[in-house]
N, C-alpha and C positions, 0 to 999 in steps of 0.2 A: 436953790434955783434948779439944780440936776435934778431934786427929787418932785421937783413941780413937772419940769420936762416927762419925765416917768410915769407921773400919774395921769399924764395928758396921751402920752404914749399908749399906756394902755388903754387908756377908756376909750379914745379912737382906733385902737383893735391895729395898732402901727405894729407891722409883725419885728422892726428892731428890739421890740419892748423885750421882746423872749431872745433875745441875744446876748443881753446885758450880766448872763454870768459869764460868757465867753470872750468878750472883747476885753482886751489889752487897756483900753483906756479909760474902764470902769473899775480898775483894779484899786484906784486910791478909795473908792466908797464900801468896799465890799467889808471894813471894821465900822462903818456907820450904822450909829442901829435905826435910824431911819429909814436907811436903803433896806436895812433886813425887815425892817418890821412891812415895808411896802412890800414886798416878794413874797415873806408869808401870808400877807394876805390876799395877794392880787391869784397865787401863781402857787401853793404851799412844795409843791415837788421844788420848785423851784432853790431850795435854800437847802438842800440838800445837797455833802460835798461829793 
């Protein structure tokens, strides 16, 4: 469900999308490789620590 939120997020250019390595309560997805695989592709600097 989050990674639907996310994909919706960015395709609507919702500027939280790019926040999502910073907040606190995205911290439980960040070993999901789902969440990684969406960041490398949406965003690739993005997955970098």
């Amino acid at each position: 469900m989050a990674i639907e939120w996310l994909k919706k997020a960015y395709e609507e250019r919702d500027p939280t999308f790019f926040l999502v390595r910073s907040v606190p309560s995205h911290d439980c997805m960040r070993n999901n490789l789902e969440f990684k695989a969406l960041l490398l592709e949406k965003h690739p600097s993005m997955t970098q620590e």
